[in-house]
ZASEKE-669807 format. One record per residue (C-alpha): x, y, z; residue in three letters; residue number from 0. Coordinates in pm, 1 decimal, padded with zeros to 6 digits, always signed. Example, Ala and Ser with C-alpha at 12.3 -4.5 7.8 and 13.67 -1.06 7.14 Angstrom:
2
[node [+01230.0, -00450.0, +00780.0], 'ALA', 0];
[node [+01367.0, -00106.0, +00714.0], 'SER', 1];
//
This chain:
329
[node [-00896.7, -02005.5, +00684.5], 'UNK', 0];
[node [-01132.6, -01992.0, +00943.6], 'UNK', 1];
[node [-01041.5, -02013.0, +01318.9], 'UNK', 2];
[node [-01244.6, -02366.8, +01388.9], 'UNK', 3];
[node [-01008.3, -02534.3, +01102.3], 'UNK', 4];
[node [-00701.7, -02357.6, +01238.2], 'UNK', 5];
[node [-00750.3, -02518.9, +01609.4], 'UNK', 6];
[node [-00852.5, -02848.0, +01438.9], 'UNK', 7];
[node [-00526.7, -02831.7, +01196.1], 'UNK', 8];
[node [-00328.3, -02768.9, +01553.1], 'UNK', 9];
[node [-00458.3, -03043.1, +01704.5], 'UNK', 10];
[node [-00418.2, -03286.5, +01426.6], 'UNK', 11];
[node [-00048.9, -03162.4, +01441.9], 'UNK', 12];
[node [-00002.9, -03278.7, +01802.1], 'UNK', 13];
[node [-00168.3, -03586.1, +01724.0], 'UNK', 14];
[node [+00045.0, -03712.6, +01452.2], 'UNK', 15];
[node [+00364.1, -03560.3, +01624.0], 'UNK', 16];
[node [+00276.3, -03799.3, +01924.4], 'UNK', 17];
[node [+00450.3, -04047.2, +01816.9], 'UNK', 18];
[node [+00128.1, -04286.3, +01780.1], 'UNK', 19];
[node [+00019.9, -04420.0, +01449.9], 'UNK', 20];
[node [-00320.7, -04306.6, +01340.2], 'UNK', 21];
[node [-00569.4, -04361.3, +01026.6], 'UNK', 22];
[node [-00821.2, -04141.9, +00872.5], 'UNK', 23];
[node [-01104.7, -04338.3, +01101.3], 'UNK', 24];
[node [-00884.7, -04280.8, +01431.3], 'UNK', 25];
[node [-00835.9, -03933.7, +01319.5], 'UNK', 26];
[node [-01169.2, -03872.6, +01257.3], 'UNK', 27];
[node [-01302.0, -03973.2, +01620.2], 'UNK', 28];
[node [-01030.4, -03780.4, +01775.7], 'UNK', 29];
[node [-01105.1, -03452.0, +01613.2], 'UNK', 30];
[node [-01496.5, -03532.5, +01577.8], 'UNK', 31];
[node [-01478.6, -03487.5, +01186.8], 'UNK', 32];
[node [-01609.0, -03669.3, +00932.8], 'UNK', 33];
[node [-01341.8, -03867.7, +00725.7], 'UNK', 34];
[node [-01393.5, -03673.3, +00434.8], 'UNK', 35];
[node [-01289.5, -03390.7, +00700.9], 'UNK', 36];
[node [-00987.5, -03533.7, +00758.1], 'UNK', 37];
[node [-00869.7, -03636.4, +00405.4], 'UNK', 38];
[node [-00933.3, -03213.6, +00328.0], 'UNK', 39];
[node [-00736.8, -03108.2, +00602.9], 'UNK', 40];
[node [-00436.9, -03361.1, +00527.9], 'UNK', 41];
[node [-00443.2, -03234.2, +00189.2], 'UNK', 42];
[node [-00391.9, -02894.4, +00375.6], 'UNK', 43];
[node [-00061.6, -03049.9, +00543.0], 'UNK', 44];
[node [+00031.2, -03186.7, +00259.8], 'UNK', 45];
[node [+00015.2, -02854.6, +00023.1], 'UNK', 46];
[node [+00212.0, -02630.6, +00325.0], 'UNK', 47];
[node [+00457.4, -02895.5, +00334.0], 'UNK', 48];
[node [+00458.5, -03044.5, +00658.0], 'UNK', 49];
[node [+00612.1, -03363.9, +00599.6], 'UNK', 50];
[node [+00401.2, -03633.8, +00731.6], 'UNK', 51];
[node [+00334.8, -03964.6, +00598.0], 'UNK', 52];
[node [+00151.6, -04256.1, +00479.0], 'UNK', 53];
[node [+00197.8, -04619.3, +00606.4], 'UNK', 54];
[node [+00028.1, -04838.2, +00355.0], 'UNK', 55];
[node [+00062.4, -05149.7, +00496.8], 'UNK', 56];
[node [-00096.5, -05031.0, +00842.4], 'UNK', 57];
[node [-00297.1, -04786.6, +00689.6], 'UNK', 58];
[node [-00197.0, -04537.0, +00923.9], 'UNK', 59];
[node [-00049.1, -04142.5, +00906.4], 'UNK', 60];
[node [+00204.4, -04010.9, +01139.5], 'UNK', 61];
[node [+00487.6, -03718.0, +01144.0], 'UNK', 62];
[node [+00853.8, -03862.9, +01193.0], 'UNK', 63];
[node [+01045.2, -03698.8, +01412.7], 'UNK', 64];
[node [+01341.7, -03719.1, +01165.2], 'UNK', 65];
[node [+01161.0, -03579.4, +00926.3], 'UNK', 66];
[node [+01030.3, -03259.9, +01114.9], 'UNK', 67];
[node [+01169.4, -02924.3, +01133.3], 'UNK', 68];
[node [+01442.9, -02783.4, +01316.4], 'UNK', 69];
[node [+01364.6, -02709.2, +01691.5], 'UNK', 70];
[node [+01261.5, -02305.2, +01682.5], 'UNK', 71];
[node [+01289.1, -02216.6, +02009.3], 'UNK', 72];
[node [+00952.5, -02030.2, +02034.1], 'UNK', 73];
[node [+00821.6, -01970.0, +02350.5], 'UNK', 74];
[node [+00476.5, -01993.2, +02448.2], 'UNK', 75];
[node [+00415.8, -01616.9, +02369.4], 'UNK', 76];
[node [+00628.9, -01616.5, +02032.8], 'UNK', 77];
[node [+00393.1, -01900.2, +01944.2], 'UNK', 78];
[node [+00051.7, -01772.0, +02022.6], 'UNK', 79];
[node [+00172.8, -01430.7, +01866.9], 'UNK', 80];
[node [+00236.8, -01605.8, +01525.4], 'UNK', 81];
[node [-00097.4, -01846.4, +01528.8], 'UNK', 82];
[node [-00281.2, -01519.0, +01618.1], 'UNK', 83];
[node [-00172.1, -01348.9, +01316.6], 'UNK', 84];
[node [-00150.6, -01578.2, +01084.9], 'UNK', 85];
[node [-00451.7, -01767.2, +01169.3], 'UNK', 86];
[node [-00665.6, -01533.3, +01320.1], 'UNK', 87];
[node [-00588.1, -01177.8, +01194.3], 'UNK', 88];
[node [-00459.7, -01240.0, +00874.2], 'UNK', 89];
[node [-00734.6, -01234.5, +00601.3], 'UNK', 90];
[node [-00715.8, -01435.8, +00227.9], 'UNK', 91];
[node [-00892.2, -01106.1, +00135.7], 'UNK', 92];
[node [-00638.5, -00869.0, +00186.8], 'UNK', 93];
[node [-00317.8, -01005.1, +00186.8], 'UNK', 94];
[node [-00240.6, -01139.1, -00154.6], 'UNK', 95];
[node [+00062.4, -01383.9, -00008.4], 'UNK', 96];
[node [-00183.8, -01514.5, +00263.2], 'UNK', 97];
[node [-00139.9, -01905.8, +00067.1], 'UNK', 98];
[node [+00211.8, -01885.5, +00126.9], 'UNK', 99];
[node [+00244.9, -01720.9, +00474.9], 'UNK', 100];
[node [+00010.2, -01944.5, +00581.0], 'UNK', 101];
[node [+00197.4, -02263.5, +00439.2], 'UNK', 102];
[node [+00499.7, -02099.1, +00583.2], 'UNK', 103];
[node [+00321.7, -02055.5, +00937.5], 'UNK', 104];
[node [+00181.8, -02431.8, +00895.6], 'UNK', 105];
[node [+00557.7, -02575.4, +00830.8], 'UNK', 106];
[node [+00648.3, -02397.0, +01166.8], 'UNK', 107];
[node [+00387.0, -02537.9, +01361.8], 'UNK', 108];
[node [+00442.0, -02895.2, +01247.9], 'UNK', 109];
[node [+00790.4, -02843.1, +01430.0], 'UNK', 110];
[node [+00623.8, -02723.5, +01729.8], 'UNK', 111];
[node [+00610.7, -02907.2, +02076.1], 'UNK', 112];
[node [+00312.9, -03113.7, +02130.2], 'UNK', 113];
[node [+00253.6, -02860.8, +02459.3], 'UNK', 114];
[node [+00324.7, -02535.9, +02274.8], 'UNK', 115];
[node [+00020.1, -02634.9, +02010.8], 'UNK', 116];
[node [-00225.9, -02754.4, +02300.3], 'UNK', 117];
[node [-00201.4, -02451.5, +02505.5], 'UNK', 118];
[node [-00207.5, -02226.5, +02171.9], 'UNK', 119];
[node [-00497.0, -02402.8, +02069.8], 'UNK', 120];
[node [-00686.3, -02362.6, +02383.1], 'UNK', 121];
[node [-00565.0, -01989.8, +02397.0], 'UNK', 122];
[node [-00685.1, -01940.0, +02026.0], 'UNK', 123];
[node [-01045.2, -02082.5, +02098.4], 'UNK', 124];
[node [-01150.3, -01749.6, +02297.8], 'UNK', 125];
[node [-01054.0, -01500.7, +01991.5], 'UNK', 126];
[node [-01218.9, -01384.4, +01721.3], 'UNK', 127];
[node [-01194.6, -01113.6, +01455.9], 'UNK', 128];
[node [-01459.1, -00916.3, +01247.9], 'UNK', 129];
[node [-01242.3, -00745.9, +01001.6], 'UNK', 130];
[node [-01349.1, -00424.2, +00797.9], 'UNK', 131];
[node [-01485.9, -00493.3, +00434.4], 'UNK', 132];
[node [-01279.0, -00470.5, +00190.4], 'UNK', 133];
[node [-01188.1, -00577.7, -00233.7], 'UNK', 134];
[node [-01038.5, -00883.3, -00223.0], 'UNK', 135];
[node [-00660.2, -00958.3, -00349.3], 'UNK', 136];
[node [-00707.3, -01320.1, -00429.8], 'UNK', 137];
[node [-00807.0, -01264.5, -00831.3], 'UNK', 138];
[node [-00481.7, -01054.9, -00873.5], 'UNK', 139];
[node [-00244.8, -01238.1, -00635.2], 'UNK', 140];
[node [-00012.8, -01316.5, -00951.0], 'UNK', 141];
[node [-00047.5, -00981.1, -01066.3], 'UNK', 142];
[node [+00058.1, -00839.5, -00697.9], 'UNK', 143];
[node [+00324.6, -01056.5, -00717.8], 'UNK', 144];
[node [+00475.8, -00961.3, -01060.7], 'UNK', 145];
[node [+00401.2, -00621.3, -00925.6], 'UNK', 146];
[node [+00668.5, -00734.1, -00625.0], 'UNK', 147];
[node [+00915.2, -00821.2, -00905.2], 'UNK', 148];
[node [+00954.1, -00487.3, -01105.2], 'UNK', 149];
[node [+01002.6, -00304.2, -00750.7], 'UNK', 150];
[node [+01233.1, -00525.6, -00663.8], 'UNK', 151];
[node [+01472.9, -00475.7, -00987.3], 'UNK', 152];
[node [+01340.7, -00122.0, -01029.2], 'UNK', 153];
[node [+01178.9, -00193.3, -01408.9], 'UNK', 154];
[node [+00951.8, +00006.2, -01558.5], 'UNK', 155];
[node [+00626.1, -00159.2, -01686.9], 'UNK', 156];
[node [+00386.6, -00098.3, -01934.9], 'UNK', 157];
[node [+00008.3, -00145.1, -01770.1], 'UNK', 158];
[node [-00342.2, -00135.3, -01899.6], 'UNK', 159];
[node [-00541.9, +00069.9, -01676.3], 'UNK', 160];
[node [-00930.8, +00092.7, -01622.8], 'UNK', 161];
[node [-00961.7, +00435.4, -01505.8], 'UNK', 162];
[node [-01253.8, +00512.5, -01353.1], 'UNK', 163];
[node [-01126.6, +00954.6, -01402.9], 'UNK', 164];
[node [-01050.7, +00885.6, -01810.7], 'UNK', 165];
[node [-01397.5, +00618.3, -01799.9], 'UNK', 166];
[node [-01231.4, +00341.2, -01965.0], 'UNK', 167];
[node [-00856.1, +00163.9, -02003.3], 'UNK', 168];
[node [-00529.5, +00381.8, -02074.9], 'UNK', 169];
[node [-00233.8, +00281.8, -02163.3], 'UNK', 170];
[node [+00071.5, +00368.8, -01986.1], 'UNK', 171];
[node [+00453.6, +00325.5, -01894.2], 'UNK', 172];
[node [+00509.3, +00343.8, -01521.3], 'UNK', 173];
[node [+00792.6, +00293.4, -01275.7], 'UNK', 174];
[node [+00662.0, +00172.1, -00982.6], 'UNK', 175];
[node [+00758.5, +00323.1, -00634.9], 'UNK', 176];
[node [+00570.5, +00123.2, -00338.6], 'UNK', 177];
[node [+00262.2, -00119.5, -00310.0], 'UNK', 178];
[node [+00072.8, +00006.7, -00013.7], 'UNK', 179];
[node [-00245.8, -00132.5, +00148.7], 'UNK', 180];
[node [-00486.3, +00183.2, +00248.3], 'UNK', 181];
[node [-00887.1, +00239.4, +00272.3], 'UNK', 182];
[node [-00960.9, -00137.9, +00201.8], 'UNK', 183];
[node [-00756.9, -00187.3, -00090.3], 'UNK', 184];
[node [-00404.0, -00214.3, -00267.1], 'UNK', 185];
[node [-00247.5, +00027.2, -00444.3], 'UNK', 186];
[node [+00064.6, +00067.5, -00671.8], 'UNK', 187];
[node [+00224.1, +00439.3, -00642.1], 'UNK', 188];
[node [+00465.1, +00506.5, -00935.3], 'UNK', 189];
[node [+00551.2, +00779.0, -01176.3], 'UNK', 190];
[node [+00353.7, +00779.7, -01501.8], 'UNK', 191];
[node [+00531.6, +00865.6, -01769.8], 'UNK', 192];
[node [+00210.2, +00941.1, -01969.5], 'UNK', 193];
[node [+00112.2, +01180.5, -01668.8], 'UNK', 194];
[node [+00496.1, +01339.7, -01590.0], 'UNK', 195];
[node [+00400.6, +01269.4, -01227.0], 'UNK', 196];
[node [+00337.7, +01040.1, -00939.4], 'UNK', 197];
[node [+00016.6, +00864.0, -00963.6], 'UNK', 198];
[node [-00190.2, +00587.1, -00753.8], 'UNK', 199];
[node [-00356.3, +00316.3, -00952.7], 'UNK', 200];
[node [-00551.8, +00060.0, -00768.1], 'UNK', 201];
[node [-00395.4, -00284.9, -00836.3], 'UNK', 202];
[node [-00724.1, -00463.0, -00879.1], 'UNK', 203];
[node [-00814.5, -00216.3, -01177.3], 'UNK', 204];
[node [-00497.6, -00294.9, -01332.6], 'UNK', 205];
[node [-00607.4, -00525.1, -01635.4], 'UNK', 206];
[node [-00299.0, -00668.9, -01770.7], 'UNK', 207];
[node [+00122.5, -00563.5, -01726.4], 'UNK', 208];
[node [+00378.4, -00624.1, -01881.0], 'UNK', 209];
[node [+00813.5, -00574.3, -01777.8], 'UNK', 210];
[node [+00994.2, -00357.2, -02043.4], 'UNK', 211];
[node [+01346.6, -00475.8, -01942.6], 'UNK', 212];
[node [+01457.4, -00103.6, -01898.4], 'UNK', 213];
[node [+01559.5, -00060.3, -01512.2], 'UNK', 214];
[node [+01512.6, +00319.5, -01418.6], 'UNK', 215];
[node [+01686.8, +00506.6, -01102.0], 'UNK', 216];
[node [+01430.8, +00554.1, -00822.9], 'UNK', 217];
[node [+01416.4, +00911.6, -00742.0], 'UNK', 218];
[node [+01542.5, +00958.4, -00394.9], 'UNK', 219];
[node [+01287.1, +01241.3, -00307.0], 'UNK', 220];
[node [+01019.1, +00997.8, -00272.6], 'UNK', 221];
[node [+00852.9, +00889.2, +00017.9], 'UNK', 222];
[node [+00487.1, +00776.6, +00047.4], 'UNK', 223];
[node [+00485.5, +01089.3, +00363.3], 'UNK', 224];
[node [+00580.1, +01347.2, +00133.6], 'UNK', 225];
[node [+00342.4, +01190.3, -00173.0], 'UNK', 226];
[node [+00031.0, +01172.0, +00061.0], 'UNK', 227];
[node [+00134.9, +01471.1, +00279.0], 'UNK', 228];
[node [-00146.6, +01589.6, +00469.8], 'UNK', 229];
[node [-00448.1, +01477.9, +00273.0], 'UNK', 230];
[node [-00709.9, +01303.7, +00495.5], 'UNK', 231];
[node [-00650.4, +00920.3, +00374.2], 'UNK', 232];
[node [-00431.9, +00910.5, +00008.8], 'UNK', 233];
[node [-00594.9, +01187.8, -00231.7], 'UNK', 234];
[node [-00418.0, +01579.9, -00199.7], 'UNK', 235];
[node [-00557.6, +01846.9, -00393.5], 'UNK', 236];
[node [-00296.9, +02070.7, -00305.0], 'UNK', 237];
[node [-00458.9, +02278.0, -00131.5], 'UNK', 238];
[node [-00454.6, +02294.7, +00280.6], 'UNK', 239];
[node [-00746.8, +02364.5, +00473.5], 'UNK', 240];
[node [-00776.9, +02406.4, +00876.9], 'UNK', 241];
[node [-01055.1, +02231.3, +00943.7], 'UNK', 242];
[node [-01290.3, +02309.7, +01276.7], 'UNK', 243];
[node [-01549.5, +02017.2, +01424.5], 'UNK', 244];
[node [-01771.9, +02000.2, +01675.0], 'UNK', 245];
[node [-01899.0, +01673.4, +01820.1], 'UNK', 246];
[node [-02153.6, +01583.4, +02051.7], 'UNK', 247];
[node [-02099.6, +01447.0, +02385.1], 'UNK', 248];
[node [-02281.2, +01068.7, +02227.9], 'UNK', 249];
[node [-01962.5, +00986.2, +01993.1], 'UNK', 250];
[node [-01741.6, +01241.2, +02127.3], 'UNK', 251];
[node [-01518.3, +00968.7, +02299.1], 'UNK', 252];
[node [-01540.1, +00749.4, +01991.7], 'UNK', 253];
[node [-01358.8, +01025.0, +01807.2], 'UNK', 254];
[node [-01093.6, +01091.0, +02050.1], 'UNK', 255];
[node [-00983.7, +00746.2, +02084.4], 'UNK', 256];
[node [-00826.8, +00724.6, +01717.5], 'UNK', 257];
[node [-00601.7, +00922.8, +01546.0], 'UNK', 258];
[node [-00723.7, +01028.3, +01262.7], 'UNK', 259];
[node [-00476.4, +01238.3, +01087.3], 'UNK', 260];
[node [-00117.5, +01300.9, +01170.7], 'UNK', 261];
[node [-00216.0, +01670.1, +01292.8], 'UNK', 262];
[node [-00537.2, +01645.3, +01493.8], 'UNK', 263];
[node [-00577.7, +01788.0, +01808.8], 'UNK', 264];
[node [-00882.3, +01727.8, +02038.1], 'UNK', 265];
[node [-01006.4, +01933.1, +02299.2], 'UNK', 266];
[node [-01344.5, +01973.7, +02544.2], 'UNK', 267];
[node [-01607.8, +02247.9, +02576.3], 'UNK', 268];
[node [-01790.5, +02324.0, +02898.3], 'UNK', 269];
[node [-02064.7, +02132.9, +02792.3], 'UNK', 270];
[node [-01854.4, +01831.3, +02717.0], 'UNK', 271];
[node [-01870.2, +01831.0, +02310.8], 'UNK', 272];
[node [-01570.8, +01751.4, +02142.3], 'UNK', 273];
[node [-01332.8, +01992.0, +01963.4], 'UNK', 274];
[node [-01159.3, +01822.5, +01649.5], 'UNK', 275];
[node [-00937.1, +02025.0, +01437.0], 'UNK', 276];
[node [-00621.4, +01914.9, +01177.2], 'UNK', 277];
[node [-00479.2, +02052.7, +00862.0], 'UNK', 278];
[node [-00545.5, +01873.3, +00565.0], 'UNK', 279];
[node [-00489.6, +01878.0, +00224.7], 'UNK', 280];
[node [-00831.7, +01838.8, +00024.4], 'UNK', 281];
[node [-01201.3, +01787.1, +00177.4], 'UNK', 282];
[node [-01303.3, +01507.5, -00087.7], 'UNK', 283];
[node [-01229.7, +01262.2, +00153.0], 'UNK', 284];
[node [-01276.4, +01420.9, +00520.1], 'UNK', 285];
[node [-01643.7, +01501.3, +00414.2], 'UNK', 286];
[node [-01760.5, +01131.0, +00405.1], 'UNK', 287];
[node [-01600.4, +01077.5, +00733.9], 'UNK', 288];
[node [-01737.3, +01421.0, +00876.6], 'UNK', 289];
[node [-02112.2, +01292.7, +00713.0], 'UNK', 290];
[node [-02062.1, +00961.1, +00877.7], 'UNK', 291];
[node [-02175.2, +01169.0, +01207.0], 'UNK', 292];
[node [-02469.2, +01252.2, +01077.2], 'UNK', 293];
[node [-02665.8, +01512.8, +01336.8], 'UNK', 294];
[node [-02388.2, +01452.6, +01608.0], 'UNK', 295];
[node [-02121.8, +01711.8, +01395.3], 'UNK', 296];
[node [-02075.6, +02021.0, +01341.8], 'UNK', 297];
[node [-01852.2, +02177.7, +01122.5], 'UNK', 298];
[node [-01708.8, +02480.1, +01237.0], 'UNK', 299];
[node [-01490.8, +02540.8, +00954.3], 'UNK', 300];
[node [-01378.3, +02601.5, +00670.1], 'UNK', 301];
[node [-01691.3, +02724.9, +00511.3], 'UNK', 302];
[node [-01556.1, +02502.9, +00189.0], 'UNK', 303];
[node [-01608.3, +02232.6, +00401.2], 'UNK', 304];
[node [-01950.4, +02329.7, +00550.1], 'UNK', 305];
[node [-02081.2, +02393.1, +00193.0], 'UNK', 306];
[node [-01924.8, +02101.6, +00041.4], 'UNK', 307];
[node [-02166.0, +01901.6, +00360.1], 'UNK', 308];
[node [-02461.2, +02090.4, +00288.9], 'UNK', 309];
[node [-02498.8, +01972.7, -00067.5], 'UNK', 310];
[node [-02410.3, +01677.2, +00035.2], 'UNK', 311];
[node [-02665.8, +01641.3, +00241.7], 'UNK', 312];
[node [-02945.9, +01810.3, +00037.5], 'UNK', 313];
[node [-02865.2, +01537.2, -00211.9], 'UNK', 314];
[node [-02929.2, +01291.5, +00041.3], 'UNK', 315];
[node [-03277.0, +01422.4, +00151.4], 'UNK', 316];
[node [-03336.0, +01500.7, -00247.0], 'UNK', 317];
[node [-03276.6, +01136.3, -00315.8], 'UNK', 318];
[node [-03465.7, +01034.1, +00012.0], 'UNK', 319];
[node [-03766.9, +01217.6, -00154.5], 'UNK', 320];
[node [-03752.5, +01134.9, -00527.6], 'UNK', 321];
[node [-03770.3, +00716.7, -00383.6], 'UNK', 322];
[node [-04063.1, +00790.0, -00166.5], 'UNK', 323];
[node [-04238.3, +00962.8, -00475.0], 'UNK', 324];
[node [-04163.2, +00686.9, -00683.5], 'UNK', 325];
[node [-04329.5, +00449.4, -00413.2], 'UNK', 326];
[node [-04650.3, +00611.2, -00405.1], 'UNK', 327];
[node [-04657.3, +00654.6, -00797.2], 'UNK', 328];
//
């Protein structure tokens, strides 16, 4: 939901809790909307459960005060914190319970003080958000769900799989461990029985699952620290590597400013450059990041990781060169 609708959704709220009866024409002047506007966003209302009504007779909609929520104390902060993430941070994208939070969050509001909504609203109309790209959760928001359900009474499931490592769908019996949200995407850890071992299967390449009825006992050596360890974002090779960059002065603050990896540690040079070093497990994923850079890194070591960026690289130029070629041909 986009942040115009949420501030027009507020202030329709503290109209009809005003205690003065308006219809879809005084509405519509009020929030300068086009009826149709307003019949969309009461169907909003309507759908989160905020319990307004209809007056036939007099045509009119309002919110009885009988009929609203219990008082919830919020205070002006509380308020704005929970219309900020719900409304504002909160993505459709990448939260596969977004519908219901935000139905939840709606309810709330409807319960809110006229004043707490007008001052929210104004606060709200001087934020913004630009989040990061990433695969959407809305065409496997059931799935995520059902997923929800065998963690919660520890049952194994049977999934169909499209690997992209095996290049088509497997077939496998899992007990799932945690859903976790990482590099722009959900995932489902859990041991595969087909595998002996923990694996991580991206929910949105899970085709179809299905409950077995057999509940399992989680093992209580997991933790998603210990499964992820020190790799660079989810994917150990088991193998740990102390790796040695060098960044120029240009994005050398840029750097410093995150953290990274559990076990970085940044230092200066005399001329300024940044010194990044951490241990971690595996350089499939660190070289991206490290490429990202381009001619403002340097990698100081390990040579794995220096060669590993090299042919990288050359691939890069090599593919640079085989498109101009094909332009001139």
């Amino acid at each position: 939901m986009n942040v115009e609708r949420v501030r027009r959704l507020l202030r329709m709220l503290t109209l009809l809790r005003s205690g003065r009866a308006f219809g879809a024409d005084n509405l519509a002047t009020a929030l300068d909307v086009s009826r149709r506007t307003v019949f969309r966003d009461l169907k909003l209302l309507e759908n989160a459960g905020v319990p307004y009504k209809f007056e036939h007779n007099a045509g009119q909609y309002r919110i009885e005060t009988a009929l609203s929520l219990p008082p919830t104390h919020l205070s002006m902060d509380e308020a704005l914190a929970l219309l900020l993430a719900t409304r504002v941070m909160m993505t459709s994208s990448a939260h596969p319970m977004y519908r219901a939070v935000s139905d939840a969050a709606l309810k709330i509001e409807s319960g809110l003080p006229g004043t707490v909504l007008e001052h929210c609203g104004a606060w709200l109309e001087g934020i913004d958000t630009l989040p990061e790209p990433m695969t959407s959760v809305e065409p496997v928001a059931d799935l995520f769900a059902d997923l929800q359900a065998a963690l919660a009474r520890r049952e194994r499931i049977h999934i169909v799989y499209d690997s992209v490592y095996d290049g088509g769908e497997i077939r496998l019996f899992v007990d799932p461990m945690r859903l976790i949200f990482a590099t722009r995407g959900w995932y489902l850890i859990a041991w595969s029985h087909r595998h002996d071992a923990y694996r991580t299967f991206k929910v949105d390449r899970i085709v179809s699952m299905g409950y077995t009825g057999d509940v399992f006992d989680p093992r209580p050596d997991f933790s998603s620290e210990s499964y992820f360890g020190k790799a660079w974002r989810m994917i150990p090779d088991g193998t740990l590597y102390d790796v040695r960059l060098r960044f120029d002065p240009e994005v050398a603050a840029s750097v410093e400013e995150i953290l990274w990896h559990a076990t970085q540690r940044t230092s200066r040079d005399d001329r300024n450059r940044l010194i990044f070093e951490a241990e971690v497990d595996g350089l499939k994923e660190i070289a991206p990041w490290v490429l990202g850079y381009g001619e403002h890194v340097e990698v100081l070591g390990p040579v794995e990781l220096r060669d590993l960026i090299r042919q990288k690289a050359e691939r890069i130029v090599e593919n640079a060169r085989m498109t101009q070629e094909e332009s001139r041909a």
